[in-house]
N, C-alpha and C positions, 0 to 999 in steps of 0.2 A: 372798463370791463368789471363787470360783479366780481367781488372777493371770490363769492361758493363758487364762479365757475372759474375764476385762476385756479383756485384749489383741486376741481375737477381736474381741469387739466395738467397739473402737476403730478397727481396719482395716476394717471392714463399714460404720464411719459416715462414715470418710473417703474410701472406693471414689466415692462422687456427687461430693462436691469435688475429685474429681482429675479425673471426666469431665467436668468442668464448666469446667476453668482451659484447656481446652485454647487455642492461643495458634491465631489465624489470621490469616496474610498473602496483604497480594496480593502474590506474584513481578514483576517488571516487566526482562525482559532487552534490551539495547539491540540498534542494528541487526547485522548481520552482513555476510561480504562474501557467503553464498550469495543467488540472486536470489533464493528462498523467504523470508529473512528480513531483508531489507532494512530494511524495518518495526519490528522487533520482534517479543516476544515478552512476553504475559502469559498468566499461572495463578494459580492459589490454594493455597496451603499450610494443611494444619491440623496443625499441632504440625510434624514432619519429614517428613509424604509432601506428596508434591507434586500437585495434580488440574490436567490439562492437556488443552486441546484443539489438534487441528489438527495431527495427524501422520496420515500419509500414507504412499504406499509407491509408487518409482521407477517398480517392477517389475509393477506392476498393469497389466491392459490395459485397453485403449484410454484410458490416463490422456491425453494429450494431446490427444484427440474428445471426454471429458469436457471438458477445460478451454476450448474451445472452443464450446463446447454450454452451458457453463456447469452444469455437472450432473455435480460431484466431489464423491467421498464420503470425508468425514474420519473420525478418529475421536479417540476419547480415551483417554489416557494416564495412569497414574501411575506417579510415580519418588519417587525422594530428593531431601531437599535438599540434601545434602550432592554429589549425582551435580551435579544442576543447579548448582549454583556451580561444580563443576569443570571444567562443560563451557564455563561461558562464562566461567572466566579461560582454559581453553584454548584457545576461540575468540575472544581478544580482545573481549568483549562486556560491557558495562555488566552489572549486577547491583543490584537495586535493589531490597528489601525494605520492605513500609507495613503494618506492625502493626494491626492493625482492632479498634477498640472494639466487638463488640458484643454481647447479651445470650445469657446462656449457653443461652437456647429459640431464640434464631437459630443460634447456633452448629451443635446438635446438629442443628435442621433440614436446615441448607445442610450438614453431613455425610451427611445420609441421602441426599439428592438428589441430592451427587456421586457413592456409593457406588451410587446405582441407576441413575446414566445410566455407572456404569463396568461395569455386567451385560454382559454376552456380548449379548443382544437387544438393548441401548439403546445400545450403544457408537457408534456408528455413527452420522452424520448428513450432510445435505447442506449440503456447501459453496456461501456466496459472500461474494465477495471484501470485499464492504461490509457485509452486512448479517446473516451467520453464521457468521464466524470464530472464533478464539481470544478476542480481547478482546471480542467481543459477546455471547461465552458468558458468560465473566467480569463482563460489567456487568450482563447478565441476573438473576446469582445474586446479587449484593450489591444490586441494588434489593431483591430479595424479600428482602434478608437486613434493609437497611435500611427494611422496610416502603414500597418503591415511594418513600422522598424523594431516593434520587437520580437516579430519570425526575422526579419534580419539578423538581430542581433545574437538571437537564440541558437544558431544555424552552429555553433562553435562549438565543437566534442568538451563535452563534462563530464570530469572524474567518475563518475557515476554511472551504475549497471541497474538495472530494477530490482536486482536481489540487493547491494549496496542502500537503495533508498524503501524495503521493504520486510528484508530481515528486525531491524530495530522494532521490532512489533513493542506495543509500548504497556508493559501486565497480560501481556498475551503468550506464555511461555507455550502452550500447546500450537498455538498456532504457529507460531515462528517455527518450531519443530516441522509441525507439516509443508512450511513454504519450502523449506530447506532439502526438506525430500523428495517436492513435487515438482523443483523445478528442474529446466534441462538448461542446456546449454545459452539456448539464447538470453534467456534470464542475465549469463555475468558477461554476456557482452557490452562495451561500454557505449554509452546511448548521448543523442547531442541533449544541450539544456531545454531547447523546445520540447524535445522526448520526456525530458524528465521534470517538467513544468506540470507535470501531471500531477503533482505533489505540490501540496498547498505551500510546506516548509522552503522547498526548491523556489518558487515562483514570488515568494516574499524575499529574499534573500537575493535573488534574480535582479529582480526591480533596486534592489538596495542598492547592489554593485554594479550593476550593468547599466540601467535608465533613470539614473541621478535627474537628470534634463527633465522628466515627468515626474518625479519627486517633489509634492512643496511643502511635507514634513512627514514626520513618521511617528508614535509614542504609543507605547505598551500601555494599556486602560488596566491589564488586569496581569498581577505577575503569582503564580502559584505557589504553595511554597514545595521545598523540593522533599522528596520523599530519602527516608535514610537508604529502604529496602528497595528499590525500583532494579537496582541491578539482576538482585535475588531472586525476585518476580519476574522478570523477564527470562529468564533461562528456569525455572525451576521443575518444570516440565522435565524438559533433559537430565535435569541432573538427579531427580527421582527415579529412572530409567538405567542412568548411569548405574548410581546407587544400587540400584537392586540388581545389575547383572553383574557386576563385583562381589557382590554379594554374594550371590549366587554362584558364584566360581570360589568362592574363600571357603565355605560353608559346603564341605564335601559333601556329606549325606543329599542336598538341594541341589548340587552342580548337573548333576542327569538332565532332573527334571525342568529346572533352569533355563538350561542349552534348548533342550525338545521343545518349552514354549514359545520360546524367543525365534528358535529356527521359524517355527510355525509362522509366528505374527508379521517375522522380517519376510518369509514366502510369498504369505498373504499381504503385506503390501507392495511388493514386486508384482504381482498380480494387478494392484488400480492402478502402480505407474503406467504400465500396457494400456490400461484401456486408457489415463487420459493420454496417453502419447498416439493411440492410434483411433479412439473411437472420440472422445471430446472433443469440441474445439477449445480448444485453449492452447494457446502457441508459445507461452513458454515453458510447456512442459511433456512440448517435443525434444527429441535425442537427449532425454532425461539419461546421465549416465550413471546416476545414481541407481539404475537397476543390477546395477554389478555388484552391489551393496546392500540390497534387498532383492536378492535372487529368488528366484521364483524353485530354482534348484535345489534353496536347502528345504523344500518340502522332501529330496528326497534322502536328504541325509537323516533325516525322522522318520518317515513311512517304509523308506525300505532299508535294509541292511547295508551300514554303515560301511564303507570302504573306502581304501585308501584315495581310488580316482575320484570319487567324487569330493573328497573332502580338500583332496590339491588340485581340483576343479575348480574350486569355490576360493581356495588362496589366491590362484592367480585371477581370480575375478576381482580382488579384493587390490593386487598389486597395481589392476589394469584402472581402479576406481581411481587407486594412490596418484597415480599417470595423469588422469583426467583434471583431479580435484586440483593437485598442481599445476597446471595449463589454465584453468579457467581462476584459481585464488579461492575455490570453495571450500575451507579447510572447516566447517562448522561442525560436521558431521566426523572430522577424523578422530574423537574419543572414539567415537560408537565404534569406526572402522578397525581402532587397534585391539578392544575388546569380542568383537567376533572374531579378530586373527586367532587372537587367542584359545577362545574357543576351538576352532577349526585345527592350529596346531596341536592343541591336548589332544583333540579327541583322533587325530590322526597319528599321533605315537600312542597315543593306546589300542587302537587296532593297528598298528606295526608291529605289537610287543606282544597280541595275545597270542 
């Protein structure tokens, strides 16, 4: 037999074992300071492209009636891996690669699968926040890849509530602020780890501890270095707020006027808890009882003439929050709570006393 055509056939028998070695990772990038990536970020690598979901576009309309409405449309993405590493040492962002053991008929499936929800018609999906993102696409495709054992495995209650895995906003102090007071009760209910696999962080750590067996290494590409201020940043929203209605109580000549904006603002946002608990859909921010807390009733401790019933109205609305915030471990909000007591007690021994 001709050399060139051994050689032919040598390259013809190794063509299957090269599509077969291909290498697949889960990507896992850490938070970010945009408020979109707070969270993280996971995807799936096979060899050097990247399959990703959950990009989005600023400039789309009515994107903020979507988010609202709950009814955002994602899509998916592939890149490099080489692009991806670049972006998050340039974004200061963790980098975090987990090499996946699995059998070279999984492999080749969960390629086909990405490759056809990356079609022009498939691209496209409906976002939500907990239960269709980036990392529940990703846990999606490695149960079917691991034959459904890691909804097995996942099925087991984790310490963890979505206020637990969603408070820690990471430089986002306003918005932490607003999760804190938008959510209701189901928010610090505790959720299994499939639940909360929803979380890029949860689902790398998952695999760590729980599916060693599909592990065949793990190593951090890119480590950030760590911020002195990030605690400071994270809360400083709140604590500007604090600040200034302390203030605003030391500072007699201001303490009126103080009290009258504050009642206002706390009124008015008792007012959007209603609507998203009765008019949005958004489901954890049903039986919100944080309305006892931004009552809709200290509009009338400003608008109309101040009295003792309204104003030990509003205490024991405030004792009934104490109640709730205790049962469920929401205690993020009880500065603010003992500083409107406050409020609420002066300003009720002062019209006791006039």
């Amino acid at each position: 037999m001709p050399r060139w055509l051994c050689c032919c056939l040598l390259v013809l028998l190794c063509l299957p074992l090269k599509a077969e070695s291909q290498t697949v990772r889960m990507i896992t990038i850490g938070p970010g300071d945009a408020f979109w990536s707070v969270y993280g970020h996971t995807a799936l690598a096979i060899d050097q492209q990247v399959y990703a979901f959950g990009y989005f576009d600023f400039s789309e309309e009515n994107l903020f009636k979507a988010f609202l409405l709950n009814d955002m449309n994602y899509a998916m993405g592939i890149s490099e891996l080489s692009d991806e590493l670049y972006w998050a040492r340039h974004s200061e962002r963790q980098f975090t690669e987990q090499v996946l053991d699995l059998p070279p008929a999984a492999v080749r499936q969960l390629k086909q699968q990405l490759d056809w929800h990356y079609l022009p018609e498939n691209r496209r999906y409906q976002y939500d926040y907990f239960a269709n993102n980036c990392a529940t696409k990703v846990r999606d495709f490695l149960n079917q890849a691991t034959e459904g054992a890691l909804y097995q495995k996942a099925q087991i209650l984790s310490p963890y509530s979505y206020a637990d895995l969603t408070l820690p906003t990471h430089q986002q102090s306003a918005m932490r602020f607003g999760l804190a007071v938008g959510y209701g009760y189901q928010a610090y209910e505790t959720i299994s780890y499939w639940q909360a696999m929803a979380f890029p962080l949860v689902i790398e750590d998952f695999l760590r501890q729980h599916m060693t067996g599909w592990l065949a290494g793990e190593s951090v590409l890119y480590q950030p270095p760590t911020g002195s201020w990030d605690l400071l940043y994270d809360h400083s929203f709140y604590l500007i707020l604090l600040s200034i209605l302390v203030l605003g109580w030391l500072i007699r000549p201001l303490r009126r006027h103080v009290i009258n904006v504050w009642f206002c603002l706390a009124g008015f946002v008792g007012v959007v808890i209603l609507v998203l608990w009765f008019v949005m859909p958004h489901p954890v921010a049903d039986g919100n009882f944080n309305l006892l807390l931004f009552n809709p009733v200290l509009f009338l401790a400003v608008v109309l003439k101040r009295t003792q019933a309204v104003h030990l109205l509003l205490m024991v609305c405030l004792l009934l929050w104490l109640g709730f915030a205790g049962y469920w471990g929401a205690w993020y909000l009880l500065p603010l709570m003992m500083v409107q007591l406050l409020y609420l007690v002066s300003g009720w021994l002062q019209i006791r006393t006039a």
